[in-house]
N, C-alpha and C positions, 0 to 999 in steps of 0.2 A: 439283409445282412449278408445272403450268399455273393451280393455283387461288390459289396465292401472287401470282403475276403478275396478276392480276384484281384482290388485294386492293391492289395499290398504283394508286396514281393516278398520272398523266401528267410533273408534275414531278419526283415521288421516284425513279420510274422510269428518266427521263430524268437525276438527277445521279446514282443508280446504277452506269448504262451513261457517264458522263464519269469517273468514277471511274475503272473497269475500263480505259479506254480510257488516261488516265494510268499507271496500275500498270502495264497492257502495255509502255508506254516505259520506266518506270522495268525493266520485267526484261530488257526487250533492254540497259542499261545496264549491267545487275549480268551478263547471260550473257556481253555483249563484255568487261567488265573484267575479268573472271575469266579466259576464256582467254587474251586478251593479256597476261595478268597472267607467262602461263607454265604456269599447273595446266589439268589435261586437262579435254577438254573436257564429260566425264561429269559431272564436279565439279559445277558450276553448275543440270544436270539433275537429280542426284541432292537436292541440297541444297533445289530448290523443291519435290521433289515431298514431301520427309519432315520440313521443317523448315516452311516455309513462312511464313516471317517475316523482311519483307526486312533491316528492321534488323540480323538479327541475324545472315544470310548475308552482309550486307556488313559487317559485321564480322569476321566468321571468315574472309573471302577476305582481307579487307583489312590482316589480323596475320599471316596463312601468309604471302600473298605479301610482306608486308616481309621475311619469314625469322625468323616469331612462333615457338613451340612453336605446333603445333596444339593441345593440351591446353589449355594456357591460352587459345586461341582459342575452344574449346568455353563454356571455364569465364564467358571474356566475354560471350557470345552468353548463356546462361545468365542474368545477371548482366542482362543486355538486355531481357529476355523475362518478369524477374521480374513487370513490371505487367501480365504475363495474370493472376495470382493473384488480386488484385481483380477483375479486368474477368471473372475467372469467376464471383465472389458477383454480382454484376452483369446478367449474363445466361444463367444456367446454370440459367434455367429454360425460355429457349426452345429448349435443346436434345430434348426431350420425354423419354418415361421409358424407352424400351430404350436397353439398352448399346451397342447402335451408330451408334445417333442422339447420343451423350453422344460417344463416341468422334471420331465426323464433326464432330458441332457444335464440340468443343473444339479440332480442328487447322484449324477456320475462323475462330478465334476472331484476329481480325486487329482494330489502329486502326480500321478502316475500319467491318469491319463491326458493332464494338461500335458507333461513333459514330452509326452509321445507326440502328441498331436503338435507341439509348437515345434518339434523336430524335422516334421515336414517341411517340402519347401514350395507346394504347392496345393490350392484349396481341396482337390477330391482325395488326395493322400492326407491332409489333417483331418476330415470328416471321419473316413474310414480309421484312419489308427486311433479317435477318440472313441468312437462307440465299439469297434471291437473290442479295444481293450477295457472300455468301461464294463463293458454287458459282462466279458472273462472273469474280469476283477470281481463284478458284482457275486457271480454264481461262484467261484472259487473263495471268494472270501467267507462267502455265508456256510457254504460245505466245510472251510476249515473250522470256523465257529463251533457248527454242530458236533463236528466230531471231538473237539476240545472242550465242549463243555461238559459234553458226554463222560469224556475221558478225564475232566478236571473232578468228579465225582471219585473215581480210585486213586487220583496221585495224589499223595498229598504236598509233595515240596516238588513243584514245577520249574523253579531254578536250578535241579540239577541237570535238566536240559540244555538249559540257554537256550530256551526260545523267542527271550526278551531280547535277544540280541536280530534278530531276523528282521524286525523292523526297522531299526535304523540303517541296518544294511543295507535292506535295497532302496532307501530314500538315497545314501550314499553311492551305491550302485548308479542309478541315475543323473544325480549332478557330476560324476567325474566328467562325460565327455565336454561339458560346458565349460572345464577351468580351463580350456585349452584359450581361451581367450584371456588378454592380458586384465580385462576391465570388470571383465567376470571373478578370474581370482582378486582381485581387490576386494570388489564388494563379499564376495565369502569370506577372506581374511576378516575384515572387519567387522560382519556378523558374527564371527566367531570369536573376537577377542570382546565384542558386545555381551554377548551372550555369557560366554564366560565369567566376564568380568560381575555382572549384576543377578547370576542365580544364587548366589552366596546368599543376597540381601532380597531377592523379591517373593515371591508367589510361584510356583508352577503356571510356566506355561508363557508369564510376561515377558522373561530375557530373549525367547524365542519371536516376541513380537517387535520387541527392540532389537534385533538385530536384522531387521528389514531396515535399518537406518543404512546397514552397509551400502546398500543402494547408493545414497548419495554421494559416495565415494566412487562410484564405477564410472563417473565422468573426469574426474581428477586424471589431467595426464592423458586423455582421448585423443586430443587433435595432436600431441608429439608420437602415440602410438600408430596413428594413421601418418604422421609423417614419414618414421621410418621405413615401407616397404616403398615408398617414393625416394625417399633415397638410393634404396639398393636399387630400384629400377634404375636409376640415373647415374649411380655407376656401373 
């Protein structure tokens, strides 16, 4: 780990350690809602340390405690979780070649620390920004938990926080420097008007999966976007 921290430089390292430091809020968030919710206070412990994907723990607290089937909370969470599948062709190779490093790497495999890691632009810089920032994520995540759950036992109206708001934030914090790309804000456009469009009418959790259709739009219009800096070049 000490030779991972060496290979990154001063500002990777430092939005790294801001990451972590937002996740931490958001799991004091998710440990206090969860026990004020009513479910014990294990719940929220158990759930970061074997699932560890906030999306899809706040999901599953957030269908029990309206009085969901837990089965079908599983099945959502599931259903959540499904864009690891790609994000493992993705980086599943800087997990290394024992099965315990595949094991470890793939329950770190977080937004976060895909995003870090495909930001690099080269292999020993995606290795190190994945596991540093997984292992941060991991121990900051579980420390915000404890202390939210802790703490979810005295408040009882944890919305007047807004601490529900801290997650989406920094998943948003993350995709902005990506829309600087013409082909990227496409397919976001269009995930978002996806999305939008079908949570009225589906399930939690599904509009979020149908809006990975945006994809197929971030080809539309490629080869005119790649034409025009040949253009300028050529006058």
């Amino acid at each position: 780990m000490r030779s991972m921290w060496r290979t990154l430089d001063k500002d990777l390292a430092r939005d790294i350690a801001l990451v972590c430091l937002a996740d931490a809020v958001v799991g004091v968030s998710f440990g206090a809602i969860t026990v004020s919710s009513g479910l014990p206070l294990w719940l929220p412990m158990l759930l970061s340390l074997v699932v560890f994907a906030g999306a899809a723990q706040f999901m599953f607290v957030g269908l029990v405690a309206s009085g969901g089937n837990p089965i079908a909370a599983v099945i959502a969470g599931l259903l959540v979780n499904a864009r690891h599948v790609p994000f493992g062709f993705a980086v599943g190779d800087l997990f290394g070649s024992s099965w315990a490093k595949r094991i470890v790497g793939s329950h770190l495999m977080i937004d976060e620390t895909v995003a870090f890691a495909l930001a690099q632009r080269d292999a020993e810089r995606r290795r190190a920004a994945y596991w540093v920032c997984g292992v941060g994520l991991f121990v900051c995540w579980n420390i915000g938990v404890v202390l939210g759950a802790f703490g979810g036992t005295v408040v009882s109206d944890t919305d007047v926080f807004g601490l529900d708001a801290a997650f989406p934030a920094v998943l948003l914090a993350l995709v902005l420097p990506s829309l600087k790309d013409r082909a990227t804000r496409r397919a976001a456009l269009a995930g978002v008007a996806i999305a939008l469009a079908t949570a009225p009418f589906l399930p939690a959790g599904l509009p979020v999966l149908l809006a990975l259709a945006g994809v197929l739009v971030s080809g539309v219009g490629r080869s005119g976007d790649a034409a025009e800096p040949e253009k300028e070049a050529a006058a």
